[in-house]
KEKOL-366451 format. One line per 4 residues: number of its first residue (from 0); for each residue x, y, z of N, C-alpha, C. Coordinates in nm, 2 decimals. Atoms other than C-alpha are relative to their C-alpha. Layout:
<recs>
NUM> X Y Z X Y Z X Y Z; ...
</recs>
This chain:
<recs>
0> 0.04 0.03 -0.14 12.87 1.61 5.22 0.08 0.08 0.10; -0.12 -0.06 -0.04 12.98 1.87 5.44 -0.03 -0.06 0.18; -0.08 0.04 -0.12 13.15 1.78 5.79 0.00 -0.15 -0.01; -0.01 0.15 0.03 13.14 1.44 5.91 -0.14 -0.04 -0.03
4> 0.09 0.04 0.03 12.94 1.21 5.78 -0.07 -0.06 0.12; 0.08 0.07 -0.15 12.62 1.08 5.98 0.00 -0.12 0.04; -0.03 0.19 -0.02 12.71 0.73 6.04 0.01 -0.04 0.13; 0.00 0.10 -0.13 12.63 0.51 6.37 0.08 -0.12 -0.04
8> -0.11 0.13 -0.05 12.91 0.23 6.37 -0.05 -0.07 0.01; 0.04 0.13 -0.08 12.75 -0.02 6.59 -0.16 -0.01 -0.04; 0.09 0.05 0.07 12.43 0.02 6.43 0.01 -0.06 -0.11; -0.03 0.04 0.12 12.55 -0.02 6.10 0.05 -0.16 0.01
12> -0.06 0.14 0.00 12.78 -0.35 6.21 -0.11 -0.09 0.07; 0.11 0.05 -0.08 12.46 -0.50 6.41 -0.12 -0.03 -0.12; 0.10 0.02 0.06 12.23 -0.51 6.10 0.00 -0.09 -0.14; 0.04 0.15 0.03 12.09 -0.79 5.93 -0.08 0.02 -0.09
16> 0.09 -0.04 0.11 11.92 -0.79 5.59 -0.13 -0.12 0.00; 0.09 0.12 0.03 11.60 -0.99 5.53 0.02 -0.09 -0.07; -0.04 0.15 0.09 11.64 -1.37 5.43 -0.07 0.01 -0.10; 0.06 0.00 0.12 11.57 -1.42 5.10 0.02 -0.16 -0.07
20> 0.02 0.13 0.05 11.54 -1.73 4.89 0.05 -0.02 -0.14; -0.04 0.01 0.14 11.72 -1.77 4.52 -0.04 -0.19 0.00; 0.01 0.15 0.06 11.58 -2.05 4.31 0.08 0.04 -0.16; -0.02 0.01 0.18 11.76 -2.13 3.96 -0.02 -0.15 -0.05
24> 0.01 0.18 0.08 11.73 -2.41 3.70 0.13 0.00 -0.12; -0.12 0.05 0.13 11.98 -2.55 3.44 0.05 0.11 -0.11; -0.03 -0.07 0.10 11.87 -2.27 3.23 0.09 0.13 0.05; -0.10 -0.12 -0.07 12.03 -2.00 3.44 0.14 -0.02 0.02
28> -0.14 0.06 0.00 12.34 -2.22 3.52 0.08 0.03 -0.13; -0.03 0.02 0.11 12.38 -2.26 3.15 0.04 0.19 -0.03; 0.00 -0.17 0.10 12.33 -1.87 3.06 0.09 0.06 0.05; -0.14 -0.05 -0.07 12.58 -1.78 3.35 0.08 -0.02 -0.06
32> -0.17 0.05 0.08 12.84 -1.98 3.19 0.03 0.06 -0.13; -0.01 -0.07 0.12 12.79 -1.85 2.83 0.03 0.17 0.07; -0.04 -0.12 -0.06 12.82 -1.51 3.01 0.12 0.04 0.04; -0.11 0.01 -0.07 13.15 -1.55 3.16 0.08 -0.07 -0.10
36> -0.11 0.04 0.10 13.28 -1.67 2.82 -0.01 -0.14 -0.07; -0.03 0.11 0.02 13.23 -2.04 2.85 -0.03 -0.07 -0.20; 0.03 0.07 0.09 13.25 -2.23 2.53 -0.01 0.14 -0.14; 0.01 -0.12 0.11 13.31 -1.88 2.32 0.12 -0.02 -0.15
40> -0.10 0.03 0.08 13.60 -1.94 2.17 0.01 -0.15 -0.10; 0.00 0.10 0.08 13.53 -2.32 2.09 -0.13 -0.06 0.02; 0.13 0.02 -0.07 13.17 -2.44 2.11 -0.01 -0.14 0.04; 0.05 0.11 -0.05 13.24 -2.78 2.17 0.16 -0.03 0.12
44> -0.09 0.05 -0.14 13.52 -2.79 2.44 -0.04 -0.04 0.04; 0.09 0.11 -0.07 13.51 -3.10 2.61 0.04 0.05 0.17; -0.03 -0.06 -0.11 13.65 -2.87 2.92 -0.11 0.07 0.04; 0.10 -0.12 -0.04 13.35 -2.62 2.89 -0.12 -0.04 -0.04
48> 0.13 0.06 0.09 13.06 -2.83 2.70 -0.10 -0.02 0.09; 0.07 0.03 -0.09 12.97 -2.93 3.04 -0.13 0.08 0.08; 0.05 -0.08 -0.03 12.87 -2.62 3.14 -0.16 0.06 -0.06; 0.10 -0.04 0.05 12.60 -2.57 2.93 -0.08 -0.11 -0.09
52> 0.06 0.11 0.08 12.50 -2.95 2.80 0.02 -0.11 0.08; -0.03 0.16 -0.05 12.47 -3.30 2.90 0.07 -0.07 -0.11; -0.08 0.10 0.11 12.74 -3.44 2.74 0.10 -0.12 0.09; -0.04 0.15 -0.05 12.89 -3.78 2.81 -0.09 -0.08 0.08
56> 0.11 0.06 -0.11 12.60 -3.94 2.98 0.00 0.07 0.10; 0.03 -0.06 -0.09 12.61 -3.68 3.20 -0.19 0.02 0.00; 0.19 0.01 -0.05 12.23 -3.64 3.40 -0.05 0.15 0.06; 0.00 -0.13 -0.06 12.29 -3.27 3.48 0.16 0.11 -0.08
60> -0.08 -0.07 0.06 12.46 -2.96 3.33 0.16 -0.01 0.15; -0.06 -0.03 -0.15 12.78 -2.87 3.62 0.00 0.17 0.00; 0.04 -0.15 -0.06 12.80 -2.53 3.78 0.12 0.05 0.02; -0.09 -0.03 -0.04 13.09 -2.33 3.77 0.02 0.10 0.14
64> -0.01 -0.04 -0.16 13.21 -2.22 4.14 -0.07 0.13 -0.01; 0.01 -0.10 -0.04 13.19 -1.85 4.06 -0.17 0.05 -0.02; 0.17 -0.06 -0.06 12.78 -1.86 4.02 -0.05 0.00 0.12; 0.00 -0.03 -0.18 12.80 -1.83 4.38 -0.03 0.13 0.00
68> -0.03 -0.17 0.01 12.85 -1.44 4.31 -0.14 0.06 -0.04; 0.10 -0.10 0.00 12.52 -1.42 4.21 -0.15 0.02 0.10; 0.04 -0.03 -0.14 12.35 -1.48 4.57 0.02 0.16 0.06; -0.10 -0.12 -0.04 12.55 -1.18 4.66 -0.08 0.15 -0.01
72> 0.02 -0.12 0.04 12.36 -0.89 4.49 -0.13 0.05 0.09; 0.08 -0.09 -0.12 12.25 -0.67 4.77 0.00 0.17 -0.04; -0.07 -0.19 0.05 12.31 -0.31 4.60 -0.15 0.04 0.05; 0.09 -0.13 -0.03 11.92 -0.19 4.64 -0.06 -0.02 0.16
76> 0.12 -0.02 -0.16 11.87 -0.28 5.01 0.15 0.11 0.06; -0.10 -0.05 -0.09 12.22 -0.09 5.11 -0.04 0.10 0.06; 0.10 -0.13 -0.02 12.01 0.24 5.11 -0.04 0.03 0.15; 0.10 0.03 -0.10 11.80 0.08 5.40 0.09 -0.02 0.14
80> -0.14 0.07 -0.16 12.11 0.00 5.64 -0.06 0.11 0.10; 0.03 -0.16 -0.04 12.04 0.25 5.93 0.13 0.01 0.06; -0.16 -0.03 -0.08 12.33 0.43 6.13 0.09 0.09 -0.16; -0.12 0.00 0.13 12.46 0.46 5.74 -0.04 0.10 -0.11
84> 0.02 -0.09 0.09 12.46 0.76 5.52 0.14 0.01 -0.12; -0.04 -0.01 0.13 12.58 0.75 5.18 -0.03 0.04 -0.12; 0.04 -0.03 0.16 12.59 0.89 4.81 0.04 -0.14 -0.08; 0.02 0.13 0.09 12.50 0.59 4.61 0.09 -0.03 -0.18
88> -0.04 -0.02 0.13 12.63 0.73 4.32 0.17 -0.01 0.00; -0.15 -0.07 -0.06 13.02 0.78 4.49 0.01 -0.22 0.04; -0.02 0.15 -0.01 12.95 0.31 4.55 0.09 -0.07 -0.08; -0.09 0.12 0.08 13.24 0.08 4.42 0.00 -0.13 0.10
92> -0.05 0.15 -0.02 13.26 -0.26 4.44 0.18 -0.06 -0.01; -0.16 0.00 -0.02 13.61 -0.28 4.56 0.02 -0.20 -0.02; -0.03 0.09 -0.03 13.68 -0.66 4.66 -0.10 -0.14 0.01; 0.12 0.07 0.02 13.49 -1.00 4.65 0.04 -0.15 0.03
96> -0.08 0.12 0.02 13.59 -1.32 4.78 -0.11 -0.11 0.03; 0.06 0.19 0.02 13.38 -1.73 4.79 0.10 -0.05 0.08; -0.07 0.14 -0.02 13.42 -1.97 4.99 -0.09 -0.14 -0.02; 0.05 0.09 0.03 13.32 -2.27 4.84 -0.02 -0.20 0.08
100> 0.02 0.15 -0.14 13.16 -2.59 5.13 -0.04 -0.12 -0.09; 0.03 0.17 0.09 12.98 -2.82 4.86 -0.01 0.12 -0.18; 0.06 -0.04 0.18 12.91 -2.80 4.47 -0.10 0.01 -0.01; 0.05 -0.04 0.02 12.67 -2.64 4.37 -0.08 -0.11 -0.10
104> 0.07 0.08 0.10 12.37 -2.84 4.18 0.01 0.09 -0.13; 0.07 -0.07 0.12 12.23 -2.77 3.84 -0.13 0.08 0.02; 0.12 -0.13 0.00 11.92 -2.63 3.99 -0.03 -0.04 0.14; 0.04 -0.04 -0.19 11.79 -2.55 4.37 -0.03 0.10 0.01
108> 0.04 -0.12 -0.02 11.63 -2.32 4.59 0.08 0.01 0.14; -0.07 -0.03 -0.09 11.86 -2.15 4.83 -0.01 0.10 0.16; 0.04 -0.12 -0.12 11.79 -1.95 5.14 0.19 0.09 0.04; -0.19 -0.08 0.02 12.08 -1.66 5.18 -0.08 0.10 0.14
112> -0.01 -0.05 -0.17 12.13 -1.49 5.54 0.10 0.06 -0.01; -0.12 -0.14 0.02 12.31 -1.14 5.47 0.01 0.09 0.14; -0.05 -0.07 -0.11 12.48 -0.95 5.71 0.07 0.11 0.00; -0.14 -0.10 0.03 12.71 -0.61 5.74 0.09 -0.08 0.14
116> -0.06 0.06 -0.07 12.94 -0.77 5.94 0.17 0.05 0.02; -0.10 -0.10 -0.01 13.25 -0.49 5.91 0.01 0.13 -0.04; 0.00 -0.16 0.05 13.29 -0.11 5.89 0.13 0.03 -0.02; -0.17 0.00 0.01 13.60 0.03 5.79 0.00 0.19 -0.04
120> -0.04 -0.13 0.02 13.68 0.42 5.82 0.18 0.09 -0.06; -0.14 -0.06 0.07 13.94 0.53 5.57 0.02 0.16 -0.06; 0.01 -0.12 0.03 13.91 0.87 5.60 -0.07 0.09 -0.12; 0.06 -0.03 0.09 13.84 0.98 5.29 -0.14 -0.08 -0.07
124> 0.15 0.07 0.04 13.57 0.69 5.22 0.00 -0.09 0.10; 0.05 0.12 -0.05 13.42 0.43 5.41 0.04 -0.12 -0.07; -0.01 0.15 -0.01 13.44 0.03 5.37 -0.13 -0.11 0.05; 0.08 0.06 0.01 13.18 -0.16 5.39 0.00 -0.17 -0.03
128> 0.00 0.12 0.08 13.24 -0.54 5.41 -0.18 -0.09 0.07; 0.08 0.07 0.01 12.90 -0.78 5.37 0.05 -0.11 0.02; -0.01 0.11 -0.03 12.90 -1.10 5.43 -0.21 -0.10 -0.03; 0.17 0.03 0.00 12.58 -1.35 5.28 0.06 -0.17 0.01
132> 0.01 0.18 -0.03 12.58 -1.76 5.38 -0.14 -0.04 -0.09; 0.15 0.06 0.14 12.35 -1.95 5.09 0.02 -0.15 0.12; 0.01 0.16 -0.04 12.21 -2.29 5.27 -0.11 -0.04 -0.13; 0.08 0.10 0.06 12.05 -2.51 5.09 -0.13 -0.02 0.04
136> 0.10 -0.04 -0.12 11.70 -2.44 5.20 -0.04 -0.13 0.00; 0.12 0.10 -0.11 11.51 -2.83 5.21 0.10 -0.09 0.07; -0.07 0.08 -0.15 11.83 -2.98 5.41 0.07 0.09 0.07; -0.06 -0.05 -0.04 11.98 -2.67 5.53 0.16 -0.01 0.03
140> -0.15 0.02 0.00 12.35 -2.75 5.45 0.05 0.16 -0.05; -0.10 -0.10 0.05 12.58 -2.46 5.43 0.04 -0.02 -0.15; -0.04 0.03 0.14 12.67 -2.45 5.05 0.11 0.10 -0.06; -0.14 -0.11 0.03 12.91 -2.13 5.02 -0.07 0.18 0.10
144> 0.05 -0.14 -0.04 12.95 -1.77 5.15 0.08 0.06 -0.09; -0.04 -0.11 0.05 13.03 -1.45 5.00 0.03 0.06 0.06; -0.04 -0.12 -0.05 13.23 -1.17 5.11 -0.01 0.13 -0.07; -0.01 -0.10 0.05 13.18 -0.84 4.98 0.07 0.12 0.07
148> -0.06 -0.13 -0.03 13.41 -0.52 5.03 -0.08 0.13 -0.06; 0.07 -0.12 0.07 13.18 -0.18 4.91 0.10 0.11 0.04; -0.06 -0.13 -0.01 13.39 0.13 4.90 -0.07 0.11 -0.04; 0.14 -0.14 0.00 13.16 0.41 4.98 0.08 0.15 0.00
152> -0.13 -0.14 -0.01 13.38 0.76 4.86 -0.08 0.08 0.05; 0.06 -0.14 -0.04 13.31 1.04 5.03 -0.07 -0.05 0.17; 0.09 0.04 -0.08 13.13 0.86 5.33 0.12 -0.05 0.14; -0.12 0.03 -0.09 13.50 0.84 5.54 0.01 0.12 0.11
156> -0.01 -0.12 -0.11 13.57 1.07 5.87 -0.08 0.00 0.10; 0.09 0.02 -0.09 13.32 0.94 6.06 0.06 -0.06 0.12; -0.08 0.08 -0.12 13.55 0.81 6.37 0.15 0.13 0.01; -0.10 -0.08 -0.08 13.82 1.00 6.56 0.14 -0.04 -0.10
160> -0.13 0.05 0.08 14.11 0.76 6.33 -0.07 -0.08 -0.08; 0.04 0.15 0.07 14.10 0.45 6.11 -0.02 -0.09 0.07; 0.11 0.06 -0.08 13.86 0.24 6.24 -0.04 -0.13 -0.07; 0.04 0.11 0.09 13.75 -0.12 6.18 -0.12 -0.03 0.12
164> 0.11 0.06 -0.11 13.40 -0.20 6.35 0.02 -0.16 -0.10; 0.01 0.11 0.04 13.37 -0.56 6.34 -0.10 -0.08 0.09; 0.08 0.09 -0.08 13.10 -0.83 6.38 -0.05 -0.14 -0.11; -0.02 0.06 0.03 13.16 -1.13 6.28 0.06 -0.14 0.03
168> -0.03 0.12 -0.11 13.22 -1.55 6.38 0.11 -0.02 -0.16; -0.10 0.04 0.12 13.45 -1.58 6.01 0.09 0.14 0.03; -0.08 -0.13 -0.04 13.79 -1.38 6.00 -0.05 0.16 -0.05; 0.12 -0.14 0.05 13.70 -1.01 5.96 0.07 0.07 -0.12
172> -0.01 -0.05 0.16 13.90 -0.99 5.64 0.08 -0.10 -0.05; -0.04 0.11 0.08 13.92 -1.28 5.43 0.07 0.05 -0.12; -0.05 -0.09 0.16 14.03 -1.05 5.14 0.10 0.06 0.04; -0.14 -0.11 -0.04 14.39 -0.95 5.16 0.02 -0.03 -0.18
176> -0.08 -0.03 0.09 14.60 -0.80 4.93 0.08 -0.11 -0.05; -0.12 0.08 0.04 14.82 -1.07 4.71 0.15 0.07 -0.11; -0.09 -0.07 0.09 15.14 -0.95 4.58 0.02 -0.09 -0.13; 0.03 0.08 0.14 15.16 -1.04 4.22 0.20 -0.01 0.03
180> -0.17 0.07 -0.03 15.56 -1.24 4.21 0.05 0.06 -0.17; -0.07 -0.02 0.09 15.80 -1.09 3.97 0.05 -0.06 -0.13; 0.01 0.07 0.06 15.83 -1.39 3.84 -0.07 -0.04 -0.16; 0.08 0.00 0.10 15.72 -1.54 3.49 -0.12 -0.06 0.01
184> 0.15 0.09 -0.03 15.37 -1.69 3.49 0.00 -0.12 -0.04; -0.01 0.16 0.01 15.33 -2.07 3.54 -0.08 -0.01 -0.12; 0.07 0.05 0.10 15.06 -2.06 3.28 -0.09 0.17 -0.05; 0.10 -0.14 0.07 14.85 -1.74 3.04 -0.07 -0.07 -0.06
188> 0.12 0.02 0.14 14.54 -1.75 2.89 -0.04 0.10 -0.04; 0.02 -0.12 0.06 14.45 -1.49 2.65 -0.18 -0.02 -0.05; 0.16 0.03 0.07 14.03 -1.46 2.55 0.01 0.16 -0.01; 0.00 -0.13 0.02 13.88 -1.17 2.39 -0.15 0.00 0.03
192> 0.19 -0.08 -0.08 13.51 -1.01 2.55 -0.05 -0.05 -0.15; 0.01 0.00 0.13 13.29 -1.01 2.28 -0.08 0.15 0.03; 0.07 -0.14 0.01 13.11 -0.65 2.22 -0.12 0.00 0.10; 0.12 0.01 -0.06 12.78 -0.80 2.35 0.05 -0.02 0.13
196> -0.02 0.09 -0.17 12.93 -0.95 2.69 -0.05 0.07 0.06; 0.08 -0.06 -0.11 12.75 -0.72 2.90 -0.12 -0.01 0.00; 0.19 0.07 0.01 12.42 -0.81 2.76 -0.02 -0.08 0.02; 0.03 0.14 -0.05 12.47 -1.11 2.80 0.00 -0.06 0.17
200> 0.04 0.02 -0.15 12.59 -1.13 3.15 -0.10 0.06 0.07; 0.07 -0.04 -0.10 12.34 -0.91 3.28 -0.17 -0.10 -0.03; 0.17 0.13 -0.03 12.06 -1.16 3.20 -0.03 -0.06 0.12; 0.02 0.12 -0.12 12.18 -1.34 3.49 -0.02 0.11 0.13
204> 0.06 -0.09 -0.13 12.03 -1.05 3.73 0.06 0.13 0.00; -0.05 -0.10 -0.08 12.27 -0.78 3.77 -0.04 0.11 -0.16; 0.04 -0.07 0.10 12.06 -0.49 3.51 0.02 0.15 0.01; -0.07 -0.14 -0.04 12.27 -0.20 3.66 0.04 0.08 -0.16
208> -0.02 -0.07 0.16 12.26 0.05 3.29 0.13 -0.01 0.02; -0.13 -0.07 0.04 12.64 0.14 3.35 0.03 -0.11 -0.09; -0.04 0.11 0.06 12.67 -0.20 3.21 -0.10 -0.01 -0.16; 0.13 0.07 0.11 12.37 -0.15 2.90 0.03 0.15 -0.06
212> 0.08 -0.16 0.08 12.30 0.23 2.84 0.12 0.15 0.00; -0.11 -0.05 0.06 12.59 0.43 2.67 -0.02 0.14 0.14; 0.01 -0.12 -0.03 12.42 0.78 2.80 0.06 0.02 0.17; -0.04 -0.01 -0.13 12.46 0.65 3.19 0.14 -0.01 0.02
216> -0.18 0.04 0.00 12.83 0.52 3.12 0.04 0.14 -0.01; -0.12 -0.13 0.04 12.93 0.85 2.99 -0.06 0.10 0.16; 0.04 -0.05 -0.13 12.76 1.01 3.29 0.10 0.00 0.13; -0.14 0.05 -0.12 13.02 0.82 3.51 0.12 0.01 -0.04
220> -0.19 -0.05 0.03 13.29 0.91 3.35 0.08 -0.09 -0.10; -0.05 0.10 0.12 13.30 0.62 3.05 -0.06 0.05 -0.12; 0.03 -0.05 0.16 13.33 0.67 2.71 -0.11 -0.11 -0.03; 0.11 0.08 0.07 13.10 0.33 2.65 -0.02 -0.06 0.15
224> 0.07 0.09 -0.15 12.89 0.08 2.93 0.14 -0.08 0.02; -0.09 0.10 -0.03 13.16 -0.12 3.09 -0.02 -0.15 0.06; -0.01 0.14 0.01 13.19 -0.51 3.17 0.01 0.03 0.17; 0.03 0.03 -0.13 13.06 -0.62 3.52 0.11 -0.07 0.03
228> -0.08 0.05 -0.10 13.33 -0.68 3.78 -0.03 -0.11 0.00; 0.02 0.13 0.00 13.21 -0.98 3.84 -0.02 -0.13 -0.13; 0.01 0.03 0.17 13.19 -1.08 3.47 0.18 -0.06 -0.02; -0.16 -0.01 -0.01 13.58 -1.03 3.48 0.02 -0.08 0.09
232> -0.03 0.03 -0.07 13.60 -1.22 3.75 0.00 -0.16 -0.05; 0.07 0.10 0.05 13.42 -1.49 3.61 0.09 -0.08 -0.11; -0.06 0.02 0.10 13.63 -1.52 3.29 0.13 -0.07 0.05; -0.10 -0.02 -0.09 13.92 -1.50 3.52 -0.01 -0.18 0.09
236> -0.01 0.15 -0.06 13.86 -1.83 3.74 -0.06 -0.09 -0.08; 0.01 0.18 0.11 13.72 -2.07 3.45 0.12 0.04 -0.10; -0.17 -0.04 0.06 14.08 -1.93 3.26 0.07 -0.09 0.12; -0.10 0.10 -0.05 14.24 -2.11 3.58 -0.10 -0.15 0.02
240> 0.05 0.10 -0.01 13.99 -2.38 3.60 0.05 -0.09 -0.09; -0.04 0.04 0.13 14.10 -2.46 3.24 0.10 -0.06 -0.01; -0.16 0.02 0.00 14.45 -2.43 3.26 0.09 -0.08 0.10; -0.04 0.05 -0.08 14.54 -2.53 3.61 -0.05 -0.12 0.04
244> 0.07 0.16 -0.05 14.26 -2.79 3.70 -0.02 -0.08 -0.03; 0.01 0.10 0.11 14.27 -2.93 3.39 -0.15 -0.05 -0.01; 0.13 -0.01 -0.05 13.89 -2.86 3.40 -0.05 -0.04 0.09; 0.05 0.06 -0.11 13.80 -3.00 3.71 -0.09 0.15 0.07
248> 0.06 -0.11 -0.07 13.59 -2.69 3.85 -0.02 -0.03 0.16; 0.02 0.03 -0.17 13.55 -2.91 4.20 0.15 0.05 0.09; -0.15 -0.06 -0.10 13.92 -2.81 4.31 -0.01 0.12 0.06; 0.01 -0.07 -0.03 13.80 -2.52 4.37 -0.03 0.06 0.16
252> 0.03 0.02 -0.20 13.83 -2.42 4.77 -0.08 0.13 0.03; 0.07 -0.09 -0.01 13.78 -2.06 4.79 0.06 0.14 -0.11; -0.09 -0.07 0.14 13.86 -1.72 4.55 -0.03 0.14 0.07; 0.00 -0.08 -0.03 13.95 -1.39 4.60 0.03 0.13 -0.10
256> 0.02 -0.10 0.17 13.94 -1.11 4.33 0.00 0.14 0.10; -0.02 -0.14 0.01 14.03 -0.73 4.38 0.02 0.06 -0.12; 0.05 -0.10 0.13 13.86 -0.49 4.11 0.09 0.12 -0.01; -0.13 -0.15 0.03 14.16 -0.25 3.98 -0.10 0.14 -0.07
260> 0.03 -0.08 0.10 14.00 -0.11 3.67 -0.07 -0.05 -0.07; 0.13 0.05 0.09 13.69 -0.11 3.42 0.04 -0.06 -0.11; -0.03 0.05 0.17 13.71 -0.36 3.12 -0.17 0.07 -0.06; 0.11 -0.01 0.13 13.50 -0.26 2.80 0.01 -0.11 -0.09
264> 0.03 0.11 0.02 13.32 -0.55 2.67 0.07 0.04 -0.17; -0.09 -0.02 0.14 13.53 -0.63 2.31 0.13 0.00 0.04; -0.18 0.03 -0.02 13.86 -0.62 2.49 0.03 -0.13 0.03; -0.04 0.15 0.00 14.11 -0.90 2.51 0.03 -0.01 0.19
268> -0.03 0.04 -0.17 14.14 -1.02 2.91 0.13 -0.10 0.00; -0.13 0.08 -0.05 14.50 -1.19 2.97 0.02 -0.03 0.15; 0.03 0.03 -0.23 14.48 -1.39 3.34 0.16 -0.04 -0.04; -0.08 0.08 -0.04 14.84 -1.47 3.43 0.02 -0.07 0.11
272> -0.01 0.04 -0.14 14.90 -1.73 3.71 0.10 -0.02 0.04; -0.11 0.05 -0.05 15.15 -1.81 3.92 -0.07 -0.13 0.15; -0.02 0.11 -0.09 15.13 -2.14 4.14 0.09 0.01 0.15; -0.09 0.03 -0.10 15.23 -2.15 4.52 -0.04 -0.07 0.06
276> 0.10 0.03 -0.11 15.15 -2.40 4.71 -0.11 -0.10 -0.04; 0.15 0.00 0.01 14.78 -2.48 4.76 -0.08 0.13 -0.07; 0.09 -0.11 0.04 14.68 -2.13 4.61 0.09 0.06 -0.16; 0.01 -0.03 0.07 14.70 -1.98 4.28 -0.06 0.14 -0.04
280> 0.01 -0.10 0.00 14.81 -1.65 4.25 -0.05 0.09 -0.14; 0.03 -0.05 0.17 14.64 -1.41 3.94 0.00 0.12 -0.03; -0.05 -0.11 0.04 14.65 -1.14 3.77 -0.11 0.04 -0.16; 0.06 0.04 0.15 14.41 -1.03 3.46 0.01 0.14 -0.02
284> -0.06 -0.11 0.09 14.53 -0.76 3.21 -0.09 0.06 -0.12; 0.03 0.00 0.13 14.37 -0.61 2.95 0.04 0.08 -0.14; -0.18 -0.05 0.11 14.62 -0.59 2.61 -0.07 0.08 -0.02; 0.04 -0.13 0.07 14.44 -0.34 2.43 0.08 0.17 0.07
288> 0.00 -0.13 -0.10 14.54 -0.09 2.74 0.14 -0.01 0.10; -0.13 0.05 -0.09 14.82 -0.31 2.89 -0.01 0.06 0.15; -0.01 -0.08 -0.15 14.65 -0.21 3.26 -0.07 -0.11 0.09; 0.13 0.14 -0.06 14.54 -0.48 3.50 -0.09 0.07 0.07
292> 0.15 -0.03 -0.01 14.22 -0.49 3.59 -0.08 -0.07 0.08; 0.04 0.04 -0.16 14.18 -0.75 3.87 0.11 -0.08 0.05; -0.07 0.07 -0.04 14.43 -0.91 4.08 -0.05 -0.11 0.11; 0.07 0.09 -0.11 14.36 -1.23 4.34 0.08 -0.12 0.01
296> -0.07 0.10 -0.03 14.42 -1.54 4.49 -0.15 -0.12 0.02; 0.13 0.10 0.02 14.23 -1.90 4.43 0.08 -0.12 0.07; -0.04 0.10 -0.02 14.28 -2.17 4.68 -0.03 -0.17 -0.04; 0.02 0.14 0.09 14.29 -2.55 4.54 -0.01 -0.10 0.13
300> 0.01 0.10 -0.11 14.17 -2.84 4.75 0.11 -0.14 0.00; -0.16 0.12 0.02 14.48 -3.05 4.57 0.00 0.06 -0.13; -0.05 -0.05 0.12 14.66 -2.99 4.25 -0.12 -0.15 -0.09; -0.02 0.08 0.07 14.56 -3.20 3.93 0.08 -0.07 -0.04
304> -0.09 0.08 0.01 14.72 -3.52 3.89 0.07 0.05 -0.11; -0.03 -0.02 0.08 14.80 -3.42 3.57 0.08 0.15 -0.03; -0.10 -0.13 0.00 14.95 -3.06 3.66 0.18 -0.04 -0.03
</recs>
């Protein structure tokens, strides 16, 4: 892209994606969770059974917080933004944070009201934070929002300096950096991918090849398809739901996840936490490579009596 790139700012931060509507049912709930690990290791944990059965007289499967993430998936309208020029191909999914207002059912139809809502000129690439609000479309309750950070390379230089357009009524960056504490970790959980995990999770919508078709991975610069960021993510907050909440998935306030580096489905994922507070600092590694791979912070609406 030679000089600067063509980018309008204030159009870009001013525009508004078309409302859209997600309906799921039990069976989607269920397939999410199997996707994200649940119940892999033991098929009848009475921590994870939930997620994909009615067990105990239960009258509905439960929903773990982070299927919130899949409201979110705006990658083929980004194109359409106007003011905004970019190589599609040069797109990372940098950062990604939930905030979670009510629990999620077993099945609903949602209405989602997306927004670009911050621009960020970092010279050498752009920034791009989204923002999507899901209500509950037949009583219109707020039910969670998403934040998304996109890191557009090559698409930076467009402004005189570093630049943050912003338009937005939530702070204009929920997603900060957490320093990981030197310290030893309050609690580790170790799970291993399984080969298929990418096939699996992309059932639940996101059918981007890098994640399926060897020839496109190697294209980008991978030896095999790699494991959806949000896949990792996923593994990553029911690992503290487990350990910290002592399954309770409702403690859940809000989560924030920063994508380091690609896992390849078949590796072992290591989350270490550390406890401060109300929040729940993490960390997830993966041994094979000993290189972390997302770092973040998960706030608790109260600890577990039982912590």
């Amino acid at each position: 892209m030679a000089g600067k790139p063509n980018i309008a700012p204030h159009l870009v931060v001013s525009h508004k994606f078309p409302e859209t509507t997600y309906t799921y049912t039990e069976r989607d709930v269920a397939l999410y969770a199997l996707g994200v690990g649940a119940c892999s290791r033991d098929a009848v944990d009475d921590k994870e059974l939930k997620y994909v059965y009615h067990q105990d007289g239960q009258q509905a499967i439960q929903v773990l917080p982070t299927f919130s993430v899949l409201f979110s998936d705006l990658q083929s309208q980004l194109l359409e933004i106007p003011g905004l020029e970019f190589d599609p191909r040069l797109l990372l999914h940098g950062q990604h944070y939930v905030e979670i207002y009510k629990p999620l059912p077993s099945n609903g139809c949602l209405l989602n009201k997306a927004a670009v809502v911050g621009l960020h000129d970092k010279g050498k690439a752009a920034i791009l934070d989204i923002e999507v609000l899901s209500y509950e479309k037949e009583s219109g309750v707020l039910m969670c929002m998403n934040r998304l950070a996109i890191y557009l390379r090559g698409a930076g230089g467009f402004s005189n300096s570093s630049q943050l357009y912003s338009h937005s009524k939530y702070p204009s960056n929920p997603i900060l950096v957490h320093k990981i504490p030197k310290t030893q970790p309050f609690a580790i959980c170790e799970e291993s991918t399984h080969p298929s995990q990418a096939l699996l999770y992309r059932l639940s919508g996101d059918y981007n090849p890098l994640h399926s078709d060897p020839t496109v991975a190697k294209i980008a610069g991978f030896s095999l398809p790699i494991l959806h960021g949000l896949c990792t993510l996923g593994f990553a907050v029911r690992a503290i739901i487990k350990t910290i909440c002592r399954g309770d998935q409702n403690l859940i306030k809000n989560i924030s996840g920063r994508f380091l580096l690609h896992v390849y489905p078949g590796e072992t994922l290591v989350t270490e936490m550390w406890v401060e507070g109300p929040r729940v600092i993490y960390q997830v590694k993966v041994k094979e490579r000993a290189r972390a791979v997302l770092s973040g912070a998960i706030t608790l609406h109260r600890f577990s009596s039982s912590l």
